[in-house]
C-alpha positions as CSV (number, residue, x, y, z in Angstrom):
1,X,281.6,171.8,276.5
2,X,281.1,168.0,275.2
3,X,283.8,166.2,275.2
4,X,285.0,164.6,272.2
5,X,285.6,160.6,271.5
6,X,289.1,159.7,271.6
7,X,290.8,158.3,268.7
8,X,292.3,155.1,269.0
9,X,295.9,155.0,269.3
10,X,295.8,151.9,266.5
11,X,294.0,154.6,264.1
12,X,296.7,156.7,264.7
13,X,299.2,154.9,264.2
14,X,297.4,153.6,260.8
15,X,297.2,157.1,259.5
16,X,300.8,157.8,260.3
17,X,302.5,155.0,258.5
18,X,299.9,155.5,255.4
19,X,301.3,159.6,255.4
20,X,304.7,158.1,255.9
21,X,304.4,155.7,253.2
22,X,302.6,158.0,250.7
23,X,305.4,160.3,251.0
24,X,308.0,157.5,250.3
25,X,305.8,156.3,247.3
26,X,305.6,159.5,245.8
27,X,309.7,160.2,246.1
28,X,310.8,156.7,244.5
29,X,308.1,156.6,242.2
30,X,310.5,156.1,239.2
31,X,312.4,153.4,241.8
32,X,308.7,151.5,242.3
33,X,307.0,151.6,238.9
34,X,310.6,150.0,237.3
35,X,310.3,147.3,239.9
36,X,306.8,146.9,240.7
37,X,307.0,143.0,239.6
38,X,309.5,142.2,242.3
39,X,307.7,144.4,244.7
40,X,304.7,142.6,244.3
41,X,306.1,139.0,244.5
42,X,308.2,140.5,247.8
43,X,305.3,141.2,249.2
44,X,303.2,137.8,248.6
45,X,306.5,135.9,250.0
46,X,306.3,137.7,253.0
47,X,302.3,137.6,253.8
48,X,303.1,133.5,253.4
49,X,305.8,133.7,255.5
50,X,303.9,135.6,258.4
51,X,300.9,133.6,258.0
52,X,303.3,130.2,257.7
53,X,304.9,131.3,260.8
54,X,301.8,132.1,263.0
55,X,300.0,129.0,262.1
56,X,303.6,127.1,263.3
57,X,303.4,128.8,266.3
58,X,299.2,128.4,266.9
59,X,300.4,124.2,266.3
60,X,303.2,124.2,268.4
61,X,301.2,126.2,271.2
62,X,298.3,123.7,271.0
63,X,300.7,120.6,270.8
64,X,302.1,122.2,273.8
65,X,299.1,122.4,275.9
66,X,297.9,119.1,274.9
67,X,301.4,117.7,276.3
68,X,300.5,119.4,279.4
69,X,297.5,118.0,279.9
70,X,298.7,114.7,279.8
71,X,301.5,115.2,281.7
72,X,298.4,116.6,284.3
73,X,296.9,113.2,284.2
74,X,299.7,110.6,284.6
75,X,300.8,112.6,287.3
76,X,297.4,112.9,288.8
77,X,297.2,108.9,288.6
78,X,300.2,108.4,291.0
79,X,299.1,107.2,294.2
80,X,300.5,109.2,297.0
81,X,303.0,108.0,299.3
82,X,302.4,106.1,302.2
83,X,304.4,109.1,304.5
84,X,304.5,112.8,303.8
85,X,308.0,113.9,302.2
86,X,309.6,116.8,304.5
């Protein structure tokens, strides 16, 4: 008996949230063609405001290692003290 390739649990969740919405689309369908404008622009706002928000934090991550690095190299200049601390 072959056995089969296993389905990605990503692919499952994909297709599950696709039924799930389908079903929700085709309840409120009066509810979302009244309001499809302001659906819409909702749903630009919050692509910018997931993409503003991980670009922030890919900046504030590299900012943050670049701070470590120089905090690396001035304390890598110190000369070491004449006796060892206990």
């Amino acid at each position: 008996m072959p056995i089969l390739g296993r389905v990605p649990l990503a692919l499952l969740d994909a297709l599950a949230a696709g039924l799930g919405l389908g079903y929700l689309a085709r309840e409120y369908r009066d509810a979302l063609i009244s309001h499809g404008p302001v659906l819409s622009i909702a749903t630009v706002v919050g692509v910018a405001v997931i993409v503003v928000a991980y670009r922030g934090y890919r900046v504030l991550r590299s900012a943050n290692t670049r701070m470590e690095a120089i905090i690396a190299d001035e304390l890598s200049r110190r000369k070491p003290s004449p006796r060892p601390r206990r």
